[in-house]
C-alpha positions as CSV (number, residue, x, y, z in Angstrom):
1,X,274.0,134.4,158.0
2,X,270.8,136.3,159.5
3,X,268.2,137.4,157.3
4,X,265.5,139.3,158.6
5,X,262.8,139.8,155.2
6,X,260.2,142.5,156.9
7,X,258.0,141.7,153.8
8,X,255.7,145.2,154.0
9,X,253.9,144.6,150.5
10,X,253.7,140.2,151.1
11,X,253.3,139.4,154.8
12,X,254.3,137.4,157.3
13,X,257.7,138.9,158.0
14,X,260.3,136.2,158.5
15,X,263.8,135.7,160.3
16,X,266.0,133.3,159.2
17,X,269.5,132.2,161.0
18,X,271.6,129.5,159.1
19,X,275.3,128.6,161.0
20,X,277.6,126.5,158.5
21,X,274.8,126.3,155.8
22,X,271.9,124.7,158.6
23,X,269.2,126.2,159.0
24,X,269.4,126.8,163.1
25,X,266.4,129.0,163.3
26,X,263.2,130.3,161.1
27,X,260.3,131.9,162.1
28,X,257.3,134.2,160.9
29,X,255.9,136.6,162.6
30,X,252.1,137.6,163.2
31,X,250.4,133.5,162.3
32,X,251.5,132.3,166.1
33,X,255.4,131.1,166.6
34,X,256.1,128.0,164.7
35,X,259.8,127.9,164.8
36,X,262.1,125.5,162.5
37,X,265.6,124.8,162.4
38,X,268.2,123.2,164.8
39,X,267.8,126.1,167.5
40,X,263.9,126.2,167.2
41,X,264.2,127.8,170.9
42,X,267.4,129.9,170.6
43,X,265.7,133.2,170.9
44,X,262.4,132.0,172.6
45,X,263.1,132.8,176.4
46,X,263.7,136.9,174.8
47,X,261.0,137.4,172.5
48,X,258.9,136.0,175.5
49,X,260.5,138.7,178.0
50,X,260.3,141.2,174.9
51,X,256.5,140.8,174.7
52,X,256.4,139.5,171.3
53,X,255.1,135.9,171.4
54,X,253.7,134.7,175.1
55,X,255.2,132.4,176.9
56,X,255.3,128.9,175.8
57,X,252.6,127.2,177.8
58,X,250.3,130.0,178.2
59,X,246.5,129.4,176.7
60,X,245.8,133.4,177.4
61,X,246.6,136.0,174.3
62,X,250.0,137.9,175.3
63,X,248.1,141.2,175.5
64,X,244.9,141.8,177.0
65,X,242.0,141.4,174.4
66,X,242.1,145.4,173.9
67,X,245.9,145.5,173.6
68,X,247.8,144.2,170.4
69,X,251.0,145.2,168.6
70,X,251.4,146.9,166.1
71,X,253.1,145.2,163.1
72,X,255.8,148.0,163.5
73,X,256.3,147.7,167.0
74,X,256.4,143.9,166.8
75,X,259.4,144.5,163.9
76,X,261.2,146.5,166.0
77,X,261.2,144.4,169.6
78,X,262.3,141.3,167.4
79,X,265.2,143.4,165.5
80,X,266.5,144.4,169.3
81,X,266.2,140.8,170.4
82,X,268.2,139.7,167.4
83,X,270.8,142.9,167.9
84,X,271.0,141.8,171.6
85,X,271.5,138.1,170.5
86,X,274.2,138.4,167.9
87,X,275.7,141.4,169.3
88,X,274.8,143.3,166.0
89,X,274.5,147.3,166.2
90,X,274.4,150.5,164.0
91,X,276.2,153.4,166.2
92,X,273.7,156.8,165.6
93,X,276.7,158.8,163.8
94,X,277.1,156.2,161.2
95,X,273.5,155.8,160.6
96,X,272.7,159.6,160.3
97,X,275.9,160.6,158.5
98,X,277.8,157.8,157.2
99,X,277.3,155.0,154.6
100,X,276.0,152.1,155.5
101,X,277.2,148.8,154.1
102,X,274.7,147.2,151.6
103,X,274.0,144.2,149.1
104,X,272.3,143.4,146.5
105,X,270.5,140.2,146.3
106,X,268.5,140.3,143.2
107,X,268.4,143.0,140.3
108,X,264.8,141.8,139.3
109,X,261.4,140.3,140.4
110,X,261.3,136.6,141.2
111,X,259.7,134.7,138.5
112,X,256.9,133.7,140.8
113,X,255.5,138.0,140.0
């Protein structure tokens, strides 16, 4: 199961893989990398190469001190890493003119609102 929760009114956005009911990979994004599971460094080498968290070792920010992504862009270079990863895609036809599969996962608030 993948979950990706962009979270747009309660940052940090999160990914979540679980294999088999583990947990083989969590992470947030935007608060550093801090990643949890079995896999902490599945996807690690390509969000590095993608520009989204710097490389492991490196004391310097990613971007220069002028240069920082947007929360957007950053959403969208870790949902192609993920695609890329898993082999996941939405063909353009099916996204502009067909129905796309869906599911709902709660019908109200959590309790914690």
């Amino acid at each position: 199961m993948l979950i990706f929760d962009p979270r747009p009114d309660d940052p940090p956005s999160f990914f979540t893989y679980l294999a088999d009911g583990e947990l083989q990979l969590h992470f947030e994004l935007g608060f550093g990398y801090d990643p949890v599971g079995a896999q902490p460094d599945l996807l690690r080498l390509a969000l590095e190469a993608a520009g989204v968290i710097p490389p492991q070792d490196a004391i310097d920010d990613l971007l220069g001190e002028d240069e920082e992504l947007s929360t957007a862009e950053e959403k969208r270079r870790v949902l192609k890493v993920v695609g890329e990863h898993f082999g996941l895609s939405l063909p353009r036809q099916v996204i502009e003119s067909g129905q796309l599969p869906a599911v709902v996962t709660r019908t109200s608030p959590p309790s914690s609102w």
